[in-house]
C-alpha positions as CSV (number, residue, x, y, z in Angstrom):
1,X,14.8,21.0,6.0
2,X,11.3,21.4,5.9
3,X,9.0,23.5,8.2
4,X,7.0,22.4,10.9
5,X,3.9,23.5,9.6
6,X,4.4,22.2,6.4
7,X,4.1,18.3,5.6
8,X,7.7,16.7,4.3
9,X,5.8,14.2,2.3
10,X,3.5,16.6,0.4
11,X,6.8,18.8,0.5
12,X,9.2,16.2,-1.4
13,X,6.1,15.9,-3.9
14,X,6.1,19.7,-4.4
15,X,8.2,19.9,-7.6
16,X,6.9,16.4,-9.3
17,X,4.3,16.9,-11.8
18,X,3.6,13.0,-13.1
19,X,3.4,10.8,-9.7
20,X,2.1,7.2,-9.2
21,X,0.4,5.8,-6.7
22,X,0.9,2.2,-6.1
23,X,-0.6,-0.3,-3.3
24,X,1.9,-2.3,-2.1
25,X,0.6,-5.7,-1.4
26,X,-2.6,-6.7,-3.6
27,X,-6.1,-6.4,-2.8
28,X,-7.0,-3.0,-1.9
29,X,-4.0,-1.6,-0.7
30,X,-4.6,0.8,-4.0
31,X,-7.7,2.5,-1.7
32,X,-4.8,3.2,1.0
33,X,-3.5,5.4,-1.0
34,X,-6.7,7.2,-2.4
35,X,-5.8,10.2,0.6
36,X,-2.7,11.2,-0.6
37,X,-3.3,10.9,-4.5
38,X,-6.6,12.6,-4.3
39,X,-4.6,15.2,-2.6
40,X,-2.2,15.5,-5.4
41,X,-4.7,15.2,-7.9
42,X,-6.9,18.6,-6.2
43,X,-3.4,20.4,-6.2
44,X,-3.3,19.7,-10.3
45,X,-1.0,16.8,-10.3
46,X,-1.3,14.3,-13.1
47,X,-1.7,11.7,-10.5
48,X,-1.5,7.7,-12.1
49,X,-3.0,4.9,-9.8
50,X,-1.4,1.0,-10.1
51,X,-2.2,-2.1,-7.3
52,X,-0.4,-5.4,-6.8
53,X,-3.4,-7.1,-8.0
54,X,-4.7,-10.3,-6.7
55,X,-8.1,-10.2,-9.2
56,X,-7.4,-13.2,-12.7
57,X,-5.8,-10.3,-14.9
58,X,-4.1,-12.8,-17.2
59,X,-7.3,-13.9,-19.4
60,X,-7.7,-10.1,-20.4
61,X,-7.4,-9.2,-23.6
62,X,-4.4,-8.3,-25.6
63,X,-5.7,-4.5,-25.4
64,X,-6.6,-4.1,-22.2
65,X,-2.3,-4.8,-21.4
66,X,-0.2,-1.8,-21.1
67,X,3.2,-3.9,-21.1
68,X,4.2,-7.4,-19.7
69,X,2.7,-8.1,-16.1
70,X,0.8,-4.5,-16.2
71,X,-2.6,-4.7,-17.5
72,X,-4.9,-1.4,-17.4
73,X,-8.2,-1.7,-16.0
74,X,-11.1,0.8,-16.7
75,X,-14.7,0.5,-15.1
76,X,-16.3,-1.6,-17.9
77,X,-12.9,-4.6,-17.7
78,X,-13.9,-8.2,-17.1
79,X,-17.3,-7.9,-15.8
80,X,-17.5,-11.3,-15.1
81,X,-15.3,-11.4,-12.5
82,X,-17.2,-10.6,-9.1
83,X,-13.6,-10.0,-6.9
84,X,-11.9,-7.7,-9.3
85,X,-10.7,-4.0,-6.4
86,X,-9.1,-2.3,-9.2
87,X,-12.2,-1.9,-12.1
88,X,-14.5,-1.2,-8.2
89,X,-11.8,1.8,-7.9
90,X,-12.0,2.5,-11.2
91,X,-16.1,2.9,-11.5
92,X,-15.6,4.9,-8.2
93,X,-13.2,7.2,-10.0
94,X,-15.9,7.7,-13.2
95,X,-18.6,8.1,-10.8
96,X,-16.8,10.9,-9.0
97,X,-15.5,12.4,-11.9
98,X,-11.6,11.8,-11.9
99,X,-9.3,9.6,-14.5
100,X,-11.2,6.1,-14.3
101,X,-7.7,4.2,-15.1
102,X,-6.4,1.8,-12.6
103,X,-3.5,-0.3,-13.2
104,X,-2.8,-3.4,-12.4
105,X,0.4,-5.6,-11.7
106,X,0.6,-9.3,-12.0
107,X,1.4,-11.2,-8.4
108,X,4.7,-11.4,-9.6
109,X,8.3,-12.2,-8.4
110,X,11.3,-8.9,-8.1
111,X,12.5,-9.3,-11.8
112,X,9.1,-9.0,-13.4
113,X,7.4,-6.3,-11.2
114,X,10.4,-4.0,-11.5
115,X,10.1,-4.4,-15.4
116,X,6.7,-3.8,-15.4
117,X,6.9,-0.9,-13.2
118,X,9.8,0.3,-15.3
119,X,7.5,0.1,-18.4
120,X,4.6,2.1,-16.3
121,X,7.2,4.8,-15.3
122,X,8.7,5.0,-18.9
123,X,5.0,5.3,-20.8
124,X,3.6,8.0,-17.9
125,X,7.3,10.0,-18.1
126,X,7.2,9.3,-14.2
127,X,8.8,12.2,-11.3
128,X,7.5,10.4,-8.6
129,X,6.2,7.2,-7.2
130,X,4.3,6.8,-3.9
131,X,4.0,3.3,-2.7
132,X,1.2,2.4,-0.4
133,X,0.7,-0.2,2.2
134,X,-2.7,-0.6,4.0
135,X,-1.5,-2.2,7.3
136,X,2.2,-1.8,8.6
137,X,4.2,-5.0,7.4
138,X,5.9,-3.4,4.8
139,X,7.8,-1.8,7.6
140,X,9.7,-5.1,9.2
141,X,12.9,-5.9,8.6
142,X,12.6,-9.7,9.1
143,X,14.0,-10.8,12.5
144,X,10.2,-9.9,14.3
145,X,8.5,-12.3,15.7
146,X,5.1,-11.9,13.3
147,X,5.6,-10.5,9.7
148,X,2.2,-10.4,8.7
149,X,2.1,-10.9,4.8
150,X,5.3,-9.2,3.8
151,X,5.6,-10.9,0.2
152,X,3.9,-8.6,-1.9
153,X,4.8,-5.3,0.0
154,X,8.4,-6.2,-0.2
155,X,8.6,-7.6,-3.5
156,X,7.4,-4.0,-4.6
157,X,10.1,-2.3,-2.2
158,X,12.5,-4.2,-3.8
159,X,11.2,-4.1,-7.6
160,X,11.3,-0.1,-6.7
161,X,14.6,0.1,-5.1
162,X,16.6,-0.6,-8.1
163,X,14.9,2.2,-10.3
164,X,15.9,5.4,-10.9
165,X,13.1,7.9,-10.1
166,X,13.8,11.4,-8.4
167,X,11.3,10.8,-5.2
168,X,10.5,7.4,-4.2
169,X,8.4,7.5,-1.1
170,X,6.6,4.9,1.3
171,X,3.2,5.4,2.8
172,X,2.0,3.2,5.7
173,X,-1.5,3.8,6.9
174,X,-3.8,1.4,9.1
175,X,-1.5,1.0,12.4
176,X,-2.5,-1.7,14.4
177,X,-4.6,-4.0,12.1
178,X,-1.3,-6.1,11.4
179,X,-2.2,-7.3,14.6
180,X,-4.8,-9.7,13.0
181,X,-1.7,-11.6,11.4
182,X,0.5,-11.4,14.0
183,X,2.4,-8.4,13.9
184,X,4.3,-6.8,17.0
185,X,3.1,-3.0,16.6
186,X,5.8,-2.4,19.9
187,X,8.0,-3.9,17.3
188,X,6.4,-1.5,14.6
189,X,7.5,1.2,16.5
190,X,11.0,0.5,16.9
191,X,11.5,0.3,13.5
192,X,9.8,3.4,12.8
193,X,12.1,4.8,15.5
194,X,15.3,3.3,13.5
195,X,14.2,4.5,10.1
196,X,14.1,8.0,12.2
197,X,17.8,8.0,13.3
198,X,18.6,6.4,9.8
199,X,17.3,9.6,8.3
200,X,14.5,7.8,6.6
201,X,11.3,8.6,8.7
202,X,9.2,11.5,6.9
203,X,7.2,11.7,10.1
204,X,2.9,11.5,10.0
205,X,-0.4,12.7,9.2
206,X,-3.8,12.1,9.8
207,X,-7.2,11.4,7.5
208,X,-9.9,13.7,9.0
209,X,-13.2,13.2,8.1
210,X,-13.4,17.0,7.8
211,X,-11.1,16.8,5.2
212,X,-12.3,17.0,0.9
213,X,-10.0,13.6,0.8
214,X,-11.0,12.4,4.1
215,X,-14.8,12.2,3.1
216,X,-14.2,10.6,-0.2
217,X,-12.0,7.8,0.6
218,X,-14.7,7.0,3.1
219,X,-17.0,7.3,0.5
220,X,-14.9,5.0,-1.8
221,X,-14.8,2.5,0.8
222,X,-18.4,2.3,1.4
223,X,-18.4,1.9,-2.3
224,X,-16.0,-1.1,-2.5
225,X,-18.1,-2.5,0.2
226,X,-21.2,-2.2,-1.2
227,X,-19.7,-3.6,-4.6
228,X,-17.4,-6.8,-3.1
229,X,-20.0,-7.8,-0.2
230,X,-18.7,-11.5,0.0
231,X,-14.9,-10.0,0.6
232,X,-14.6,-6.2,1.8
233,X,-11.5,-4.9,2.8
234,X,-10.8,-5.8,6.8
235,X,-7.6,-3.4,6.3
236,X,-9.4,-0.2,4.5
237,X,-13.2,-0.9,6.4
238,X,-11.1,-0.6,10.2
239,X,-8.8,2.4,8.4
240,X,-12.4,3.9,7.5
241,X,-14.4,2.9,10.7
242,X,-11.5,5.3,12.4
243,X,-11.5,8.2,9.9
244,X,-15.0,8.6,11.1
245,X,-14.4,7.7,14.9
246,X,-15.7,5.0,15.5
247,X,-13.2,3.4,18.9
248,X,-13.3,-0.8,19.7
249,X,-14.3,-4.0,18.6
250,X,-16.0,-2.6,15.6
251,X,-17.3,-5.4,13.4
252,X,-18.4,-4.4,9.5
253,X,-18.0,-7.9,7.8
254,X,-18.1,-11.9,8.9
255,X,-14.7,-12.1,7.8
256,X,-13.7,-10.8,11.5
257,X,-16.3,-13.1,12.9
258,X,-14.6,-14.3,16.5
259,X,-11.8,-11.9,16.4
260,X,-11.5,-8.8,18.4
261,X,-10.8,-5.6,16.5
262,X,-9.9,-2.8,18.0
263,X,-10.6,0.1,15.8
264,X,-8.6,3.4,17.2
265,X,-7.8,7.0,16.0
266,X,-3.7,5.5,15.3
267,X,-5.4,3.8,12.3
268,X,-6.1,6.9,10.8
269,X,-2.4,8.3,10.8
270,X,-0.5,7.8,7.7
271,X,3.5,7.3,8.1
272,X,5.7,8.5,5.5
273,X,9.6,7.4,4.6
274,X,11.8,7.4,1.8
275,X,11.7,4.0,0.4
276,X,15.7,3.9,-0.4
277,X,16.1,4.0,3.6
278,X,13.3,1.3,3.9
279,X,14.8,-0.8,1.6
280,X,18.5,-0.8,3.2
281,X,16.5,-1.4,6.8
282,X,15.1,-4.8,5.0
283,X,17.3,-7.7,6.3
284,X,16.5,-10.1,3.6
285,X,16.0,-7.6,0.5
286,X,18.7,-9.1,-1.4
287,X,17.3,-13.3,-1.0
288,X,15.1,-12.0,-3.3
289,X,16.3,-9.9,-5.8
290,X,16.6,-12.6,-8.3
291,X,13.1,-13.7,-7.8
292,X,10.4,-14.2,-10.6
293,X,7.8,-15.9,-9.3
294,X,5.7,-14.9,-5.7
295,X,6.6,-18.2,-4.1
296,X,10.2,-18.2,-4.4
297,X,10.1,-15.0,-2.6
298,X,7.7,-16.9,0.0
299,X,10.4,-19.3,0.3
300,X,13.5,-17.1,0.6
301,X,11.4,-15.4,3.3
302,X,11.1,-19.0,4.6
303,X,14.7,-19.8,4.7
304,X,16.1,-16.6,5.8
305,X,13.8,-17.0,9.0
306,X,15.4,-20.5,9.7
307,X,18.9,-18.6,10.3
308,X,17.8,-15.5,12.2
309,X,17.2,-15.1,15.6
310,X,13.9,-13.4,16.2
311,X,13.1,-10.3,17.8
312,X,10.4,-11.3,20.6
313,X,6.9,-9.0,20.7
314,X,7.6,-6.0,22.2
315,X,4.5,-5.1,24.8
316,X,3.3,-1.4,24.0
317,X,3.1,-0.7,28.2
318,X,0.4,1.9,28.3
């Protein structure tokens, strides 16, 4: 049992000495996690960084692949290509002066991502993976009324689920920007509050700008913004907007043009659970265990949502 002045997630991580950080569900769910593994990495971790990519990795060269469906990316990789988050990371990463090696994982189905993250885990010698999802979609089960866009974060939950590491831990950071793709957060909460009594909830934390870690993800987000100006990150730009305070409809890119944001200090807080306990919570984990292409799991997503009955929003009343 941990203290309550310690942290349980930075707790469970207290004995691992090789972790990954992954981003759940492509784009730049990898600058999510940039909190917590800078945090590792200034406590002398030998922290490795991965992403669900959704940048053309399958023209790179034979070199530049680490193992089937895992290419690694460096700050000088496919220059070319103008939307590419994981070589933006990774000239952020040179720049600052940590490991500039980001790698990334093809939009695969269950089969392949677990083999590729099997290889990534075997070559690094592995203690501990941290998965990371900007945005809280990777917490529904299935029977809500709004998913968001679960395909990608659970196709990772369930490509990790079946591996044998000692800590396999979920990060969720971004609460309430789901909302933009139709997620219940009043439904958010009762499934955080179900993952607490199934023993699964490693309670939260927030970003402060005040913070060493706090200051550079902002930094690295600025960055990214400055570097992918046609298509910034909605998810990581609100997370940022609320490490530094900013409160409302805060509008950063055209993307949001005629939405409403609203950009609050909850954004900031990063929840933490084991991701075995996540994984049982997931109604439909096993549809798509056999998967090996993204759109069957889009379609046994589809088909398990025909036979459900869905939980209806659930108003947050204050």
């Amino acid at each position: 049992m941990t203290a309550l002045h310690a942290n349980p997630l930075f707790a469970r991580l207290e004995n691992a000495e090789r972790i990954l950080v992954a981003g759940a569900g492509g784009g730049f769910d990898i600058y999510a996690g940039l909190p917590v593994a800078l945090s590792l990495m200034h406590q002398g971790k030998d922290v490795q960084l991965a992403n669900l990519t959704f940048s053309a990795i399958e023209g790179l060269p034979l070199d530049s692949w680490l193992a089937p469906d895992v290419a690694t990316v460096g700050p000088r990789t496919a220059l070319h290509q103008a939307y590419f988050p994981e070589r933006t990371l990774a000239q952020w990463l040179e720049l600052h002066g940590y490991r500039s090696t980001v790698h990334a994982f093809s939009r695969v189905g269950v089969q392949p991502l677990r083999a590729a993250y099997q290889s990534l885990i075997d070559t690094y010698d592995i203690d501990a993976v941290v998965l990371v999802d900007g945005g809280t979609d990777i917490l529904m089960r299935g029977d809500e009324s709004g998913l968001g866009t679960p395909e990608e974060d659970l196709t990772s939950v369930a490509a990790l689920a079946r591996i044998d590491v000692p800590e396999r831990l979920v990060v969720s950071i971004g609460f309430g920007v789901d909302a933009y793709h139709g997620v219940s957060h009043g439904l958010v909460l009762e499934n955080i509050a179900a993952l607490e009594r199934a023993g699964a909830y490693l309670g939260a934390f927030s970003v402060p700008r005040t913070t060493r870690e706090g200051a550079l993800f902002v930094d690295a987000v600025a960055h990214a913004q400055a570097h992918t100006s046609e298509h910034p990150s909605i998810v990581n730009g609100s997370i940022a907007a609320a490490v530094q305070g900013a409160f409302g409809d805060i509008q950063f890119t055209s993307r949001t043009r005629g939405s409403e944001l609203f950009v609050n200090p909850l954004m900031s807080l990063c929840f933490a659970f084991e991701l075995e306990g996540l994984a049982r919570h997931c109604l439909y984990l096993d549809r798509i265990e056999n998967t090996h292409l993204i759109r069957q799991v889009s379609t046994e997503i589809e088909l398990f949502r025909e036979e459900v009955a869905q939980r209806p929003p659930r108003r947050i009343p204050h």
